[in-house]
C-alpha positions as CSV (number, residue, x, y, z in Angstrom):
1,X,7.7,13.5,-15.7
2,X,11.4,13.2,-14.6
3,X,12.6,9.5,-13.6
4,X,12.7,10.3,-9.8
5,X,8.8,11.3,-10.3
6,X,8.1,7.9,-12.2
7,X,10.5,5.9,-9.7
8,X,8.5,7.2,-6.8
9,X,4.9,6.5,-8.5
10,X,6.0,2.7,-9.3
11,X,7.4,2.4,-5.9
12,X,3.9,3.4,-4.2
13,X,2.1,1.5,-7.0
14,X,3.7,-2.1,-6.0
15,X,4.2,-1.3,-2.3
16,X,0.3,-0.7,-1.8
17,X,-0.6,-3.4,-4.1
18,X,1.7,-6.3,-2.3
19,X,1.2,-4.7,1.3
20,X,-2.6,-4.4,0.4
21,X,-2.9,-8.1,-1.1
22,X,-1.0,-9.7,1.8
23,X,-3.6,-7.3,4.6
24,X,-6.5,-8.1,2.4
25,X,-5.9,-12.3,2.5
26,X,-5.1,-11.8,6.9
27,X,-8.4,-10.1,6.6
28,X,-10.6,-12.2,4.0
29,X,-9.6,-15.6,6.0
30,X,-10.1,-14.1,9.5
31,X,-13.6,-13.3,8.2
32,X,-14.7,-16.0,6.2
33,X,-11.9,-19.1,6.5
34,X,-11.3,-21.1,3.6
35,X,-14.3,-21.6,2.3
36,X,-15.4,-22.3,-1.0
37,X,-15.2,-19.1,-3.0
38,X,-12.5,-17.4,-0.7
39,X,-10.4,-16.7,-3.6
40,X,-12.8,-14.3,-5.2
41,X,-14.2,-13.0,-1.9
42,X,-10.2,-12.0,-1.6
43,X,-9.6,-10.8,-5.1
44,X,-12.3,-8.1,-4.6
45,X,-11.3,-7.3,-1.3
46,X,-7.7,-6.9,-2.0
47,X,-9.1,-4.6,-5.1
48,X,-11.2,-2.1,-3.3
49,X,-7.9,-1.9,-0.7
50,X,-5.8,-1.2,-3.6
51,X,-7.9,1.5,-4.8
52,X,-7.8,3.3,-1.3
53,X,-4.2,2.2,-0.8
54,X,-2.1,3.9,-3.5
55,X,-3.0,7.8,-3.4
56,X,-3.0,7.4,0.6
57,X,0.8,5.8,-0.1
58,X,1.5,9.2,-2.7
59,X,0.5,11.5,0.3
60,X,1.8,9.8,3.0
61,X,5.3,9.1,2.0
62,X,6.6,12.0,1.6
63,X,5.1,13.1,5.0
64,X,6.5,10.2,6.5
65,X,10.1,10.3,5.1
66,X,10.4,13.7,6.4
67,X,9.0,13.0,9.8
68,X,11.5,10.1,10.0
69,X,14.1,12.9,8.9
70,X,13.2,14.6,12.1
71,X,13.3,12.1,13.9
72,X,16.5,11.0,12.5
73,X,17.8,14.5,13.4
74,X,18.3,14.7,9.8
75,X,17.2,17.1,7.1
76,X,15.9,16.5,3.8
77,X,15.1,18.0,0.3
């Protein structure tokens, strides 16, 4: 796996795991407050969002930087 490849992989890995903990805790307290137990209630939440949230940041980024490209009037690779 070249070092771009492996850039681009931890890139997605901590961008969907911080922008999926910070959505999950918006979400948890809207539902529940802070209650006793919120912590956990947050933990698995922000999990299960992870799970969905880092192949769905892999596909979409690409997508995205190209549509921005377009958009940009730009081209690229």
């Amino acid at each position: 796996m070249t070092p771009e490849r492996r850039a681009g992989l931890l890139f997605g890995f901590i961008l969907s795991g911080l922008m999926s903990l910070l959505v999950s805790a918006v979400t948890t307290l809207r539902a529940v407050g802070l209650v006793d137990g919120v912590g956990g209630l947050w933990m698995t939440g922000w999990l299960s969002a992870w799970v969905i949230a880092f192949p769905t940041v892999l596909v979409v980024a690409p997508l995205t930087r190209r549509l921005v490209a377009r958009l940009m009037g730009r081209r690229m690779g």
